[in-house]
N, C-alpha and C positions, 0 to 999 in steps of 0.2 A: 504494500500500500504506500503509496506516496505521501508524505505529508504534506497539508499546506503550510502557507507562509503568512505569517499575522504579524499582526502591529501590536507595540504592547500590553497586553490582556489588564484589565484592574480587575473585575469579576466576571465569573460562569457561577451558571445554574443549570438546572435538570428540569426537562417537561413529558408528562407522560401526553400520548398521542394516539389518537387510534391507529395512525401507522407506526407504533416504537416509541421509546422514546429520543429526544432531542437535547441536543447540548446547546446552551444558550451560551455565548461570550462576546463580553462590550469591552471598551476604553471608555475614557472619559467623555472622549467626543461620540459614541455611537454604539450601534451594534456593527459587532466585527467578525461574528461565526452564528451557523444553528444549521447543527449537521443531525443528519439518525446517526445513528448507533451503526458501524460496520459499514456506512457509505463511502466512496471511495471518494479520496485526499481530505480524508477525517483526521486532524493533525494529532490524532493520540491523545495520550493523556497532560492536560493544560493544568499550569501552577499558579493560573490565579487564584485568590480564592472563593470562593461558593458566600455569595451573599444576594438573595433572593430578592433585597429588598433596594439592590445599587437602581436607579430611575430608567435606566434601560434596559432593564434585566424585568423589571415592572411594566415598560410600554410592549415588550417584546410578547410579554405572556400575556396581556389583556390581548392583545392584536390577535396572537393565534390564539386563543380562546373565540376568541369570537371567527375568528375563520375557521376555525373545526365546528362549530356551531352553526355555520352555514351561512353567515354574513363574509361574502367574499368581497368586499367592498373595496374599492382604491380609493389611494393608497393606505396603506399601512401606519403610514405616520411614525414612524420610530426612527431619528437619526441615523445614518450609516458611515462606519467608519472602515471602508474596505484597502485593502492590502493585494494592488495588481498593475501590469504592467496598464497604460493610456490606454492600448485598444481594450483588454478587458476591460477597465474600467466602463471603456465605449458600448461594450457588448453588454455589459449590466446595467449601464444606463438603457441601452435599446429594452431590453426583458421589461424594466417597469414601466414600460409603455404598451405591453400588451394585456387590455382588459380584459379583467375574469369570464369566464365562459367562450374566452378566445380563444387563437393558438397561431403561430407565424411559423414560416418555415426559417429552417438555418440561412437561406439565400436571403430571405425578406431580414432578417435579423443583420446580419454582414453588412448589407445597406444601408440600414437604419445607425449602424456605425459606423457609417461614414466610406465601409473600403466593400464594394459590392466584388469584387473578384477576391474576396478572403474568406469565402464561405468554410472550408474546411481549422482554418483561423479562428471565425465566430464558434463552432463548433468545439473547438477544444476549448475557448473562453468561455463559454457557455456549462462545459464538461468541468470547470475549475469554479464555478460559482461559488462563495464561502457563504451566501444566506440562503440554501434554496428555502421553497416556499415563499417567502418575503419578496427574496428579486427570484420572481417566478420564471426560473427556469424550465417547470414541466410545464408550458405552455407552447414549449418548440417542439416542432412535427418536422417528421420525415416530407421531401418534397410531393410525394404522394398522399401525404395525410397520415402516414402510418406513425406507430411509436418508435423511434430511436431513440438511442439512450438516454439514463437518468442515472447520477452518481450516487444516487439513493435507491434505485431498482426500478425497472421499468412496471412488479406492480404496485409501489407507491404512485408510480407517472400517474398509470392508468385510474388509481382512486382517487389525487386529488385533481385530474380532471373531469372526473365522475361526479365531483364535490361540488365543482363550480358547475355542470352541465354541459362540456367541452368532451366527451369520451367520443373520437373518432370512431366512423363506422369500423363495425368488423370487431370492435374489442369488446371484452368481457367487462359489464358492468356489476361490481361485486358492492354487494349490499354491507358496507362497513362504517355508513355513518347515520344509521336507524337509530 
């Protein structure tokens, strides 16, 4: 597993989840990680400390709270303080412009940052997200509409586009947030 690269952590916390649970970690200035459990460039184990109650450790769990509850609303409102090269950066900025119950392809994402011949580019930028869910990455589709990857498993992809009402034809819609 790869680890990722962060900025320096002040607290993490823990959220349970209908899919797993999530590791929350901020700075001062933002949120800076919220991985599952076992997704890939999950940076291990983090030596900040566990304080549930740091201001963005609190907007982060009201937000997903209310998005596992079915208010998929934009944006999220919780500061961001991400750790990546510009064009990431560009590629996560493009993600939070795709609204809930949407989905873009990796070509339409490339674009929207600015370098449309860097689609395999967006794609691994996209594949290094440090917030998914937040900067909604499981809202990129294959150029056919189909599911390609999710650093969290493609079937988290498939249920929290099921969550928002976004499940491309052809997939399995599993009943996990009754």
């Amino acid at each position: 597993m790869t680890h990722a690269k962060l900025p320096r952590l002040s607290a993490q916390s823990r959220l349970t989840t209908p899919l797993g649970p999530l590791t929350i970690a901020v700075t001062e200035l933002g949120l800076a990680g919220l991985w599952f459990d076992g997704q890939s460039h999950h940076p291990g184990v983090l030596t900040a400390p566990v304080d549930d109650r740091h201001r963005f450790i609190v907007q982060a769990r009201d937000a997903l709270r209310r998005y596992w509850a079915g208010d998929a609303s934009e944006p999220f409102g919780v500061p961001l303080d991400l750790l990546g090269t510009p064009f990431q950066r560009a590629v996560w900025m493009a993600l939070q412009h795709i609204a809930p119950g949407t989905t873009r392809t990796y070509a339409e994402i490339a674009e929207l940052a600015g370098a449309p011949a860097a689609v395999r580019a967006a794609g691994a930028a996209i594949g290094r997200n440090p917030v998914s869910v937040i900067v909604p990455c499981h809202r990129v589709v294959g150029r056919d509409g189909s599911l390609t990857g999710y650093a969290g498993g493609l079937d988290r992809k498939r249920a929290l586009l099921a969550l928002e009402g976004a499940v491309p034809a052809g997939s399995r819609n599993e009943e996990l947030f009754a």
